[in-house]
N, C-alpha and C positions, 0 to 999 in steps of 0.2 A: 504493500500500500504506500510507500514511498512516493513511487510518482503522484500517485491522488494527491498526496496533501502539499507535491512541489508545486500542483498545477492550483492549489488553492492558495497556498502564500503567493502566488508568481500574481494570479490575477488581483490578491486583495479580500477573499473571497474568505467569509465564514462558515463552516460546518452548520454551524448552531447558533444566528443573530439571535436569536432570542434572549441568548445569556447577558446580551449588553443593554436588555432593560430591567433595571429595579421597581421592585414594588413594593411600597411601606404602606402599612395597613394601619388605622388605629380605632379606638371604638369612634371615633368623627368623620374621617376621612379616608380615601384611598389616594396616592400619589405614585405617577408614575413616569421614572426618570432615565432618562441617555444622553447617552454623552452627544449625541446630533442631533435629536428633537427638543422641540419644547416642554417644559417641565408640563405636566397632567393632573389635576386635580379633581375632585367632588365628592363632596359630603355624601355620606350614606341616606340622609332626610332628603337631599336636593334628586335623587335616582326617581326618573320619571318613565325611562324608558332600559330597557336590555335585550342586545341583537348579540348576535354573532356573524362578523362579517367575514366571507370567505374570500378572496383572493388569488390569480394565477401568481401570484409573485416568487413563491416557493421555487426551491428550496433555497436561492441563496438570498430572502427577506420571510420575515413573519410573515403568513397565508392564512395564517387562522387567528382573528380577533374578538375579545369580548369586549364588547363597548357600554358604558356605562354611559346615559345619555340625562343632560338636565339641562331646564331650560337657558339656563348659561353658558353652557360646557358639557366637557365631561372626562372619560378615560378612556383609550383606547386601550389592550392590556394584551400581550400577544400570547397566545396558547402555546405552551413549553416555557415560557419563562419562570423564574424560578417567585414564587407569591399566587401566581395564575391559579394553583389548585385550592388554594387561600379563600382568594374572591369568589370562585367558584360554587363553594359550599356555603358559603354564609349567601351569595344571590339567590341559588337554589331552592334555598328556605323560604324564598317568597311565594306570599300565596300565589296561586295561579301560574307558577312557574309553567313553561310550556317544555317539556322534555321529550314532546314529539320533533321540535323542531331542533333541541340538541343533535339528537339523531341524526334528521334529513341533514344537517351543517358538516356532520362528520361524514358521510356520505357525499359528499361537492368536491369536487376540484375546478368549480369552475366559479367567476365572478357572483358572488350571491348575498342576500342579504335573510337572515331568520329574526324572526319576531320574539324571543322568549320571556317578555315578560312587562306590562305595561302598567303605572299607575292607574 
């Protein structure tokens, strides 16, 4: 596997972007930060909306996002990053969670947007 990873340092190219976003969790808020994006924020009260956006971007960008949507903002939070299974379980717990559309999201590899979960 030598050559793989000359042909991945040689282009700039990460196995795994994901690892280069942080996600700090508190009982107020979620933040989510990289070293090339904008810092991300949103209160847990402020959450109005929750998709899962899929993406061709893969595999050398995030393809799978959980978004956190409020009327001011929100988070975008990329699936394999290290926090993501965090967010995930305390979202989950909301009522009405839609966990059919978990599903169909894991299922896409193509441009898409799921609904799972709305004030």
């Amino acid at each position: 596997m030598g050559w793989f990873d000359s042909i991945f340092k040689k282009l700039n190219l990460s196995r795994n972007p994901e690892k280069e976003f942080t996600v700090i969790l508190t009982n107020e808020f979620v933040r989510v930060e990289h070293p090339k994006r904008k810092t991300e924020r949103i209160r847990w009260d402020e959450i109005e909306e929750i998709r899962l956006i899929n993406t061709d971007s893969g595999p050398y960008e995030p393809d799978v996002w959980l978004a956190l949507i409020g009327k001011d903002g929100g988070c975008l939070i990329p699936n394999g990053c290290e926090g993501y299974d965090r967010v995930y379980a305390i979202v989950s717990e909301y009522k009405d969670f839609n966990f059919r559309n978990v599903i169909q999201s894991m299922g896409t590899t193509d441009n898409a947007q799921f609904l799972l979960w709305k004030k």
